[in-house]
N, CA, C and O atoms as a CHARMM CRD file, in Angstrom:
* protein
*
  300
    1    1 UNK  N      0.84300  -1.17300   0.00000 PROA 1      0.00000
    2    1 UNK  CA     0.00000   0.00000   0.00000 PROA 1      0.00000
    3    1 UNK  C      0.89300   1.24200   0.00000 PROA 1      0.00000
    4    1 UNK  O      2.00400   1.24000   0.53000 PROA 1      0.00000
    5    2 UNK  N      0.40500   2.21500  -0.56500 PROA 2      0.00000
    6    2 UNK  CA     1.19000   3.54900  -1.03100 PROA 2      0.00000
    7    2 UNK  C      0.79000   4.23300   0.63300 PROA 2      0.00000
    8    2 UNK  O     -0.25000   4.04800   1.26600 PROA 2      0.00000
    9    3 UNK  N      1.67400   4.83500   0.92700 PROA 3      0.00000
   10    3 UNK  CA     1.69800   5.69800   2.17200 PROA 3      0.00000
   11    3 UNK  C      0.52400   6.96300   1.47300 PROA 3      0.00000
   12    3 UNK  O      0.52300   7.39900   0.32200 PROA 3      0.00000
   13    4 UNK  N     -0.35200   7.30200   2.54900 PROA 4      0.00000
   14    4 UNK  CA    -1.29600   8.36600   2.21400 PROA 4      0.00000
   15    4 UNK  C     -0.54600   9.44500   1.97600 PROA 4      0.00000
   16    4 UNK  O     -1.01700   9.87800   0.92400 PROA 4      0.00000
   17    5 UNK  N      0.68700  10.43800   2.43100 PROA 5      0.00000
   18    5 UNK  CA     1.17200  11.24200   1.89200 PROA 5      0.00000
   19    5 UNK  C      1.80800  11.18600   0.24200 PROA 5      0.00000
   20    5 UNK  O      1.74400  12.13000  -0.54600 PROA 5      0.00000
   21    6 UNK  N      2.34600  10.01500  -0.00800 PROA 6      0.00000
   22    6 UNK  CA     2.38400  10.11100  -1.19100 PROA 6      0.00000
   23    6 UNK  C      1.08900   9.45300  -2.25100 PROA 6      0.00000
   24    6 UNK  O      1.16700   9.33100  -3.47300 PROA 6      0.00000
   25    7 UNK  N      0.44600   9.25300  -1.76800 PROA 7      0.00000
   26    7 UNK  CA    -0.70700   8.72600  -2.45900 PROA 7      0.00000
   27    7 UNK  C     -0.81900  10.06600  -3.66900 PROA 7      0.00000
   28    7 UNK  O     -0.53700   9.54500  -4.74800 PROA 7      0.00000
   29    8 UNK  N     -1.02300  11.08600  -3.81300 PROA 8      0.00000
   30    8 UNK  CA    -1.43300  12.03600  -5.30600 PROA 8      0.00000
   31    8 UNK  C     -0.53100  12.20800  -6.13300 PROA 8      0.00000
   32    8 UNK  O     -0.57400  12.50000  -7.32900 PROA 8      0.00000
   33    9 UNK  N      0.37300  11.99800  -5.38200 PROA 9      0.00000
   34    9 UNK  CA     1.73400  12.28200  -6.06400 PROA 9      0.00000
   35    9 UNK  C      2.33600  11.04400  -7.03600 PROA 9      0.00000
   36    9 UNK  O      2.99500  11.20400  -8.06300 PROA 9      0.00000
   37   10 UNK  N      1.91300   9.71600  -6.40600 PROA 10     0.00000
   38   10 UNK  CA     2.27400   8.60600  -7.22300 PROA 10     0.00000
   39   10 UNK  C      0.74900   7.63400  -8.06100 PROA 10     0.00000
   40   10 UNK  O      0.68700   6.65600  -8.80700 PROA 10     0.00000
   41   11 UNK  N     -0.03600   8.33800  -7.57800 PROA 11     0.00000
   42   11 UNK  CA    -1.00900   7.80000  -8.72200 PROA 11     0.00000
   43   11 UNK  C     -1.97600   8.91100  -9.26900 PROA 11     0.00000
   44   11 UNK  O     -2.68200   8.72600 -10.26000 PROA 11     0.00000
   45   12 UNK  N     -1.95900   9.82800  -8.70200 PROA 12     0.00000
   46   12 UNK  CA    -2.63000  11.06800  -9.60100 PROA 12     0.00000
   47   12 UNK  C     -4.05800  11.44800  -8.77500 PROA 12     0.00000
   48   12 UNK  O     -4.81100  12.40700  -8.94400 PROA 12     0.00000
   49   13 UNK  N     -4.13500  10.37300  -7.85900 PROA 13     0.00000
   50   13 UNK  CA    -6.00500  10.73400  -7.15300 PROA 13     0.00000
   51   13 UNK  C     -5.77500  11.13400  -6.05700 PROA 13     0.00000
   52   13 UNK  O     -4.64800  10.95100  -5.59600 PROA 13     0.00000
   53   14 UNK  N     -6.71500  11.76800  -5.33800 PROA 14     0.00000
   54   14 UNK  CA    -6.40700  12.19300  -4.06200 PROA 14     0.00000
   55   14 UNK  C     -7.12900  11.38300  -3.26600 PROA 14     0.00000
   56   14 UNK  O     -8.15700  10.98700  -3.81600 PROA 14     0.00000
   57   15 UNK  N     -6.92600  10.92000  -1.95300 PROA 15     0.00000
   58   15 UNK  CA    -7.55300  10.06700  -1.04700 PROA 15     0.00000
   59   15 UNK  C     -9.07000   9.97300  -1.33200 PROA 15     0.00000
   60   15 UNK  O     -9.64700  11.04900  -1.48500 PROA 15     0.00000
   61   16 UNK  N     -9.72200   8.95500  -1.41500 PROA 16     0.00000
   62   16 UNK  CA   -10.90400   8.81600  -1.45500 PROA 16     0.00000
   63   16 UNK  C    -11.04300   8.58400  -3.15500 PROA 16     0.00000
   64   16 UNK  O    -12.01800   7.92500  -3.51600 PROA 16     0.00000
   65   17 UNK  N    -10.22800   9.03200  -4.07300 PROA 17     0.00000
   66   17 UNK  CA   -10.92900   8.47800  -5.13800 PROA 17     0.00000
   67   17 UNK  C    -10.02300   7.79500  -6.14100 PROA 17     0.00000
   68   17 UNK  O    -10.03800   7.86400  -7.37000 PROA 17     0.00000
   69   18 UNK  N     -9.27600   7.15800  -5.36900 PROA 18     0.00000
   70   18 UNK  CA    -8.21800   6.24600  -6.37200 PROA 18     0.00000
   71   18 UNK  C     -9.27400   4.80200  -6.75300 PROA 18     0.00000
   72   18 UNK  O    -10.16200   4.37700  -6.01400 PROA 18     0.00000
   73   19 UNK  N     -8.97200   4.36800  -7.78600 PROA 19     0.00000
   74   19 UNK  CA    -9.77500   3.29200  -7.97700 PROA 19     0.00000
   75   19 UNK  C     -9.05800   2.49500  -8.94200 PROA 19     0.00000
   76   19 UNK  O     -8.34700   3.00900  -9.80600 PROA 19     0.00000
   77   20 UNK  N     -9.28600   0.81000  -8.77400 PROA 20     0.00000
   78   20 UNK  CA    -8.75600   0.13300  -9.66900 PROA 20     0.00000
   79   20 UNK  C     -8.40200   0.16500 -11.02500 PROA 20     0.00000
   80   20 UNK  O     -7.42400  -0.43300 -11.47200 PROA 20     0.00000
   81   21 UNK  N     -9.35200   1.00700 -11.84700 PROA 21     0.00000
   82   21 UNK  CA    -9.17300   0.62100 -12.98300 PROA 21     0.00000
   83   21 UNK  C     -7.94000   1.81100 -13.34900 PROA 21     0.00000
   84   21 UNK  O     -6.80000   1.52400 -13.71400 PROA 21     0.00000
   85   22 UNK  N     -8.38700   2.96800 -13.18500 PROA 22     0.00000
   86   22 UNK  CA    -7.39000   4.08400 -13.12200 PROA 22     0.00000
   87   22 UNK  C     -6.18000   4.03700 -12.64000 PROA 22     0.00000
   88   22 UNK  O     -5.24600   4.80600 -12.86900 PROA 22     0.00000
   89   23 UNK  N     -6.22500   2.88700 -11.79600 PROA 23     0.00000
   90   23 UNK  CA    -4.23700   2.68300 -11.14500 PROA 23     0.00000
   91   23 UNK  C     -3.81300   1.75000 -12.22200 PROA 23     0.00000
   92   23 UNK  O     -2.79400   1.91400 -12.89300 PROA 23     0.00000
   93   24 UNK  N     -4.70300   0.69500 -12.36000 PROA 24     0.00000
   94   24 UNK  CA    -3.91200  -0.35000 -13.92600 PROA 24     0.00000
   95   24 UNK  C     -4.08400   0.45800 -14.80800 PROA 24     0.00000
   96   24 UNK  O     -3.08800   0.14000 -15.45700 PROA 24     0.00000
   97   25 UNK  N     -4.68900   1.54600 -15.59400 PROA 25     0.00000
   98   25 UNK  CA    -4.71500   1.78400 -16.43300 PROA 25     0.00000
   99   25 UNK  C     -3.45900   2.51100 -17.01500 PROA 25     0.00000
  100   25 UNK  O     -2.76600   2.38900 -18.02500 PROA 25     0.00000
  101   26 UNK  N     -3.49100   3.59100 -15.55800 PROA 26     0.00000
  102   26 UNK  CA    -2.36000   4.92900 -15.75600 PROA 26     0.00000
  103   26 UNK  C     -0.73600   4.01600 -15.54400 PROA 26     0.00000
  104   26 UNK  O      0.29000   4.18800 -16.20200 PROA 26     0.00000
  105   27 UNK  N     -0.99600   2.93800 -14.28500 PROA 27     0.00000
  106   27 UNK  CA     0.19600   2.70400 -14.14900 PROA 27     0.00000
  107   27 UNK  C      0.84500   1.59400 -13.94500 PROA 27     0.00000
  108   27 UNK  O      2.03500   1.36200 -13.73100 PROA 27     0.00000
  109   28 UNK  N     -0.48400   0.64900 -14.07900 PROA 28     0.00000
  110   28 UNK  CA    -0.20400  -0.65700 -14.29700 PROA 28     0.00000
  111   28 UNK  C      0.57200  -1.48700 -12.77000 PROA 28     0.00000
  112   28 UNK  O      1.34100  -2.42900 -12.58100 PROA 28     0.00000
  113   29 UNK  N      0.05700  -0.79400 -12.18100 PROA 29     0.00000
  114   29 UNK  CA    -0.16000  -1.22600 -10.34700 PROA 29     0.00000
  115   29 UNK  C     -0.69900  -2.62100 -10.05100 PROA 29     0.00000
  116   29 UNK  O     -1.91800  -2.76800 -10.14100 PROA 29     0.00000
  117   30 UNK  N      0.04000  -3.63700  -9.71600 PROA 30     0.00000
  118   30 UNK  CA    -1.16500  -4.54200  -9.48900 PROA 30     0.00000
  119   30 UNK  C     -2.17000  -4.36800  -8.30100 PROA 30     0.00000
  120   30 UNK  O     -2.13400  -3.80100  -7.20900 PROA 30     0.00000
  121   31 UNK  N     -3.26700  -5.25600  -9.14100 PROA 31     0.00000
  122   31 UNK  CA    -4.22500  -5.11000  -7.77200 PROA 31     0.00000
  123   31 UNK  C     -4.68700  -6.21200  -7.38200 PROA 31     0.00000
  124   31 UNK  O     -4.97400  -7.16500  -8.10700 PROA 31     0.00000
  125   32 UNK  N     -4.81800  -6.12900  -5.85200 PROA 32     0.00000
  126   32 UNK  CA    -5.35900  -7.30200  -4.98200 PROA 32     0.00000
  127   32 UNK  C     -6.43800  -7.18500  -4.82300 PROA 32     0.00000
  128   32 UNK  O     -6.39600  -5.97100  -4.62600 PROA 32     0.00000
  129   33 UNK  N     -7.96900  -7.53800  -4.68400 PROA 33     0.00000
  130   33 UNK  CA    -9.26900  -7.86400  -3.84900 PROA 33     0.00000
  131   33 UNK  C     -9.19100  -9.06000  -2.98700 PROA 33     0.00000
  132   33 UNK  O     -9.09200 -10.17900  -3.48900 PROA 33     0.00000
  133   34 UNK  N     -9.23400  -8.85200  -1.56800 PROA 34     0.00000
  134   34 UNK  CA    -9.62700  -9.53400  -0.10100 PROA 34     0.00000
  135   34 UNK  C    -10.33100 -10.17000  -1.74000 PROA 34     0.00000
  136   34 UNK  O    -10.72400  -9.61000  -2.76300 PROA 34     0.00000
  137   35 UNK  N    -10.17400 -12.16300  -1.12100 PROA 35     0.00000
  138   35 UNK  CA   -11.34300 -12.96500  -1.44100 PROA 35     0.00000
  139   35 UNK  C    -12.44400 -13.33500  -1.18800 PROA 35     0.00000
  140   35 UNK  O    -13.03700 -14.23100  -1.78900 PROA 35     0.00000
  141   36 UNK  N    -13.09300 -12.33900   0.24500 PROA 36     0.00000
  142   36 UNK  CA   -14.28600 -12.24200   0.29000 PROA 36     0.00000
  143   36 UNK  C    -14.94900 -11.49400  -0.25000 PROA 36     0.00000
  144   36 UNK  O    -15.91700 -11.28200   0.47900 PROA 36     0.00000
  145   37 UNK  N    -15.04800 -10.64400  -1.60300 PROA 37     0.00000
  146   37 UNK  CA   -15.64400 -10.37700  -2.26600 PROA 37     0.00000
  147   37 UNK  C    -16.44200 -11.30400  -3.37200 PROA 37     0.00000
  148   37 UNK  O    -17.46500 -10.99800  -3.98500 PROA 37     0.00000
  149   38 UNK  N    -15.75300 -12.40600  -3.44400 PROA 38     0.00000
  150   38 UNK  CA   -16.15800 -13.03500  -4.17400 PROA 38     0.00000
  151   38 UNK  C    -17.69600 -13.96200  -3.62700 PROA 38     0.00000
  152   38 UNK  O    -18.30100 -14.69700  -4.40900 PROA 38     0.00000
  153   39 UNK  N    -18.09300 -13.76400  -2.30400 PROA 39     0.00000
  154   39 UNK  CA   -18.79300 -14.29400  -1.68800 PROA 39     0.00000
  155   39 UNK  C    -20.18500 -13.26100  -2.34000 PROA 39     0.00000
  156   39 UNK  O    -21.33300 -13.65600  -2.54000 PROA 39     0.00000
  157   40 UNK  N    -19.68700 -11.99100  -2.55100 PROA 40     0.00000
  158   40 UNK  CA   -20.89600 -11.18100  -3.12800 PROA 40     0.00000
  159   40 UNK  C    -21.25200 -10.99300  -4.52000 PROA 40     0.00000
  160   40 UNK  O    -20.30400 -10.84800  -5.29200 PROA 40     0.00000
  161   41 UNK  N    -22.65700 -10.96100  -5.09300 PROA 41     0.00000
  162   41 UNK  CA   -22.74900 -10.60700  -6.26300 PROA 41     0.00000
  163   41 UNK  C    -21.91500  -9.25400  -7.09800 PROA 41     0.00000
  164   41 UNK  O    -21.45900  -9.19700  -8.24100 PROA 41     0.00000
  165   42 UNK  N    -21.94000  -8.45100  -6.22300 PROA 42     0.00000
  166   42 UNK  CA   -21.57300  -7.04200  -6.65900 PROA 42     0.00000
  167   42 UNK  C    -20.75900  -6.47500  -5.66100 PROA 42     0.00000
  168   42 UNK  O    -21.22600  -6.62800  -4.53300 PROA 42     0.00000
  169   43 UNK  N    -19.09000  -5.52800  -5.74700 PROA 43     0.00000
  170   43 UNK  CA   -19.23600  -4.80100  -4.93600 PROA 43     0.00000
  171   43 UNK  C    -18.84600  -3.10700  -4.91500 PROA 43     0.00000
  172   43 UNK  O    -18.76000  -2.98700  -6.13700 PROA 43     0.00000
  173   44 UNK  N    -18.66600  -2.26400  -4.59500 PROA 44     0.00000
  174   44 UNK  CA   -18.63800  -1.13200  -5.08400 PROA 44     0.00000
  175   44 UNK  C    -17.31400  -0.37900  -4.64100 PROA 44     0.00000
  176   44 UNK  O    -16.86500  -0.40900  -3.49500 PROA 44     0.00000
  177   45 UNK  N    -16.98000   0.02600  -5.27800 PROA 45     0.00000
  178   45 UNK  CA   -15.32500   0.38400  -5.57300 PROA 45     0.00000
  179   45 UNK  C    -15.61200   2.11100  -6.17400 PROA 45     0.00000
  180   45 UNK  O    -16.62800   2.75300  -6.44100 PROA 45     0.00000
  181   46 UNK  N    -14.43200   2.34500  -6.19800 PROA 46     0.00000
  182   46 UNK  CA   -14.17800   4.47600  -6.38800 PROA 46     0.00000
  183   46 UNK  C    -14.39200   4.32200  -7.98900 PROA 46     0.00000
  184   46 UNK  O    -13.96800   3.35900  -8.62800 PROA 46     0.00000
  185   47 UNK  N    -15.23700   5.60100  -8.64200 PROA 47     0.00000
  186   47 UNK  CA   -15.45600   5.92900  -9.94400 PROA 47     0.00000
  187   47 UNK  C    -14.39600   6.63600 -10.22800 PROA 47     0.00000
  188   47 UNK  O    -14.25900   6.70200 -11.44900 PROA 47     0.00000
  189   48 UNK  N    -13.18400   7.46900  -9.36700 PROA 48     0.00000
  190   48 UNK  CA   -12.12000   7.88800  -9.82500 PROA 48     0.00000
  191   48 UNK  C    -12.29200   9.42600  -9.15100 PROA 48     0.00000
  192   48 UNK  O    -11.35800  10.21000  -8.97800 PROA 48     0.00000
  193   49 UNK  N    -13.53700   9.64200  -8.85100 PROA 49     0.00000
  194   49 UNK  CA   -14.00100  10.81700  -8.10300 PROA 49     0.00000
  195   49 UNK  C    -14.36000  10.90200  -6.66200 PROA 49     0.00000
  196   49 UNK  O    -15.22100  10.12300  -6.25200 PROA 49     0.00000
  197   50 UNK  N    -13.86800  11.65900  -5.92600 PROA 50     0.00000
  198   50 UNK  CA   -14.67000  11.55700  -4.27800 PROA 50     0.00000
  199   50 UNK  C    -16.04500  11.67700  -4.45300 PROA 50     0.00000
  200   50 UNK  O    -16.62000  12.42100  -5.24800 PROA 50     0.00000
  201   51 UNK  N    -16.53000  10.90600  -3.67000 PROA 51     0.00000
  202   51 UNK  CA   -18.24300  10.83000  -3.54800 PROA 51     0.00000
  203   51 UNK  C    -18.73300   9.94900  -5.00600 PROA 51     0.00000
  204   51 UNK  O    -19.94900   9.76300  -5.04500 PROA 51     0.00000
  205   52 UNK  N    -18.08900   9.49000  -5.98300 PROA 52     0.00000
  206   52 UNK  CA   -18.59500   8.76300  -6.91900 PROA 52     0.00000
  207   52 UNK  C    -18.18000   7.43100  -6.60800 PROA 52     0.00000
  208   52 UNK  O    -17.11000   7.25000  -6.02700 PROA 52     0.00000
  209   53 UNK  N    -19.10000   6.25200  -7.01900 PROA 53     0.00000
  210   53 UNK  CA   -18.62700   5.13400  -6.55600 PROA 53     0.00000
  211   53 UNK  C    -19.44100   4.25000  -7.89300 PROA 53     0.00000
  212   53 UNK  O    -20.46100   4.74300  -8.37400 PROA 53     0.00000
  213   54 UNK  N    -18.94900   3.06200  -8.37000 PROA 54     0.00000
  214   54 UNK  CA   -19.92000   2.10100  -9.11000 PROA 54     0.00000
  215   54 UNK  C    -20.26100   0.98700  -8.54400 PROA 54     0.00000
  216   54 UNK  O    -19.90500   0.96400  -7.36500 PROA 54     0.00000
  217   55 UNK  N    -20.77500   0.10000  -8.87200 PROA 55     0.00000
  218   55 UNK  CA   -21.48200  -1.15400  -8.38500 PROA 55     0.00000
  219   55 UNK  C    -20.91700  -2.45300  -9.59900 PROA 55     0.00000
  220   55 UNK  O    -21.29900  -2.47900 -10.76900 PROA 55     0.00000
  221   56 UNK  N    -19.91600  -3.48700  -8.95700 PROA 56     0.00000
  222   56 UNK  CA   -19.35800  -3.93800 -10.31800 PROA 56     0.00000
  223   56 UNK  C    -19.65800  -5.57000  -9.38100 PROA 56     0.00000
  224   56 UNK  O    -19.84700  -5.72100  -8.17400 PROA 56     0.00000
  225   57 UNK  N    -19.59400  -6.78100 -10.67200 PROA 57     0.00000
  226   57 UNK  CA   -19.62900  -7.77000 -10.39500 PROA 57     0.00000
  227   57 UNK  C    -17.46800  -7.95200  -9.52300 PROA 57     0.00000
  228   57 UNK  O    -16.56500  -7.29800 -10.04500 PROA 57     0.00000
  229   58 UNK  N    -17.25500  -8.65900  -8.60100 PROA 58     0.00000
  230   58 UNK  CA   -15.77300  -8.36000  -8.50700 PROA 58     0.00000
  231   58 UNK  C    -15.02500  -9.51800  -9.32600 PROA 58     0.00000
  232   58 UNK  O    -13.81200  -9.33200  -9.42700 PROA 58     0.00000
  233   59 UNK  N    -15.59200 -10.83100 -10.00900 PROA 59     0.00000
  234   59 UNK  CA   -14.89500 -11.34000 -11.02000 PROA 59     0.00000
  235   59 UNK  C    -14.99200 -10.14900 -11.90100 PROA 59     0.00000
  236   59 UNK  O    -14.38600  -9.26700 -11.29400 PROA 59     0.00000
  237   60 UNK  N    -15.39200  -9.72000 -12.89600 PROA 60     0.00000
  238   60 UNK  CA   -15.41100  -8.82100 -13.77700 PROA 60     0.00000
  239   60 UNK  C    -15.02300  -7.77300 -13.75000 PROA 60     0.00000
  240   60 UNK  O    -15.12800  -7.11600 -14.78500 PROA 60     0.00000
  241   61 UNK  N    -14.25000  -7.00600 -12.26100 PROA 61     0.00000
  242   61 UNK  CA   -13.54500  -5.84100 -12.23700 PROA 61     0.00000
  243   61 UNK  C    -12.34900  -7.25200 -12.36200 PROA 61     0.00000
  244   61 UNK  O    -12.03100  -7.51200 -13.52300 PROA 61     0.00000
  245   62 UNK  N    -11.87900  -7.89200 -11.56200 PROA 62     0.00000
  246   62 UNK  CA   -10.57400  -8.37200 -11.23400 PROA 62     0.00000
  247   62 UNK  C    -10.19500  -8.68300 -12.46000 PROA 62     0.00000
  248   62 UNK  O     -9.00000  -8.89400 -12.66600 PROA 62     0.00000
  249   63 UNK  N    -11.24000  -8.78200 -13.62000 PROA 63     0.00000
  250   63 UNK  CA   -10.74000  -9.58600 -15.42800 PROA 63     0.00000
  251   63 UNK  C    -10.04200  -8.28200 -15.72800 PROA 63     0.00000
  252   63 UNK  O     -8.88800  -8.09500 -16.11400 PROA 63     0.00000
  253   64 UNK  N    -11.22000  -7.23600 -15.40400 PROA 64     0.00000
  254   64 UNK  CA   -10.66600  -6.20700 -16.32200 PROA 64     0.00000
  255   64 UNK  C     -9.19600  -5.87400 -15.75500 PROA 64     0.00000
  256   64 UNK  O     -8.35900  -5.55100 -16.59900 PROA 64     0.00000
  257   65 UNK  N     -8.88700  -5.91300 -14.69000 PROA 65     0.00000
  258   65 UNK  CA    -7.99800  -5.14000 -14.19500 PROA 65     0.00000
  259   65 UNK  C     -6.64200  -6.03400 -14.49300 PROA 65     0.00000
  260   65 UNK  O     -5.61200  -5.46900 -14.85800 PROA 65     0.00000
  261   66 UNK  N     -6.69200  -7.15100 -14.35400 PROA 66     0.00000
  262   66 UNK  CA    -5.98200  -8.26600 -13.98800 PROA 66     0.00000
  263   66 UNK  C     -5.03600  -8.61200 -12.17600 PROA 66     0.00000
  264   66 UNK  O     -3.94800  -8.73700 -11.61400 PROA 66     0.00000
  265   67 UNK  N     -6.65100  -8.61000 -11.99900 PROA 67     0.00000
  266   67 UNK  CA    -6.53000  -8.22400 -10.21900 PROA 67     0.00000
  267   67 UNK  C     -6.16300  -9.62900 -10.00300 PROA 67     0.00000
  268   67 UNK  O     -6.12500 -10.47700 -10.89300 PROA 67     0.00000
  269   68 UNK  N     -5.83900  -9.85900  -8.51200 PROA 68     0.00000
  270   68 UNK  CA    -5.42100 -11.06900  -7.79800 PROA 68     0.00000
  271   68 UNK  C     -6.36300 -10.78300  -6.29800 PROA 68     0.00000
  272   68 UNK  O     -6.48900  -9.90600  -5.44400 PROA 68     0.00000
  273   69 UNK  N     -6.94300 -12.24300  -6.65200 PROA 69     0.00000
  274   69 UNK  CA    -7.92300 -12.27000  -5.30000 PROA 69     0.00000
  275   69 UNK  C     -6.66700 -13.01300  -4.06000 PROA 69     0.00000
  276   69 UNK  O     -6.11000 -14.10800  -4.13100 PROA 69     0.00000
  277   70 UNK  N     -6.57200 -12.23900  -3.29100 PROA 70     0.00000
  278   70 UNK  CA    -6.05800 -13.07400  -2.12300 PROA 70     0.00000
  279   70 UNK  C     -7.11500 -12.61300  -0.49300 PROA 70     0.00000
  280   70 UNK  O     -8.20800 -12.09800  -0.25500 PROA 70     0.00000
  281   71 UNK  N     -5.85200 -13.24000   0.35900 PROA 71     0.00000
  282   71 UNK  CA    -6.61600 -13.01100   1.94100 PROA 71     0.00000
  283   71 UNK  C     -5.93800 -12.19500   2.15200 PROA 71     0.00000
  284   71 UNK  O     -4.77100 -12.52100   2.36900 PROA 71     0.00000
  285   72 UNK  N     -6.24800 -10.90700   2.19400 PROA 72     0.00000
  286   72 UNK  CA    -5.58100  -8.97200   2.96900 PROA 72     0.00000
  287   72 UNK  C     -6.31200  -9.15500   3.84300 PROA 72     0.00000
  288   72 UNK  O     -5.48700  -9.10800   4.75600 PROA 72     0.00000
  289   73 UNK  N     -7.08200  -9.30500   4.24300 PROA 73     0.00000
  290   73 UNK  CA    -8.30700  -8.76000   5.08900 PROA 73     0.00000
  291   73 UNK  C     -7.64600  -9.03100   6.61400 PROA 73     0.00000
  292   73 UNK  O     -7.37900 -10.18600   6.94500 PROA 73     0.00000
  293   74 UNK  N     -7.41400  -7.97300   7.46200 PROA 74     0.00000
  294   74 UNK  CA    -7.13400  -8.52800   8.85200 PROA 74     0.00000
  295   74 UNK  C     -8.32600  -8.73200   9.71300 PROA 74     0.00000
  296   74 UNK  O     -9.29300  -7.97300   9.64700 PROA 74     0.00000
  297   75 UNK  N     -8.27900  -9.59700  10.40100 PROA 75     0.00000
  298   75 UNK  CA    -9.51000  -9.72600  12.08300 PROA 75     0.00000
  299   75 UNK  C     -9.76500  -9.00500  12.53700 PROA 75     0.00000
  300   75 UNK  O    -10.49200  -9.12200  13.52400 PROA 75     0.00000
């Protein structure tokens, strides 16, 4: 994980609206999703804007992105 101070500086968004597709896109970041998403139909992730958000299946963000489902998630 990018330290929050440099977070704008190394991917271009400011807290709150970095989002998957925009970090693989611009910079080809890999990305992880916790594998309990996969337990849900849908889940909702940053549109690239603060306060914007979408509603995505998370196989079908992780295709697009070429995400890796693992276990992040702490207790």
């Amino acid at each position: 994980m990018i330290p929050q101070k440099d977070l704008q500086k190394t991917t271009g968004y400011v807290h709150g609206a970095n989002n998957p597709v925009g970090i693989h896109q611009k910079h080809q970041f890999p990305i992880f999703i916790d594998k309990v998403a996969l337990e849900a139909p849908l889940m909702i992730v940053s549109a690239g804007e603060v306060g914007r958000s979408i509603h995505i299946n998370p196989q079908e963000l992780a295709t697009f992105v070429h995400a890796t489902f693992a276990d992040i998630c702490e207790d």
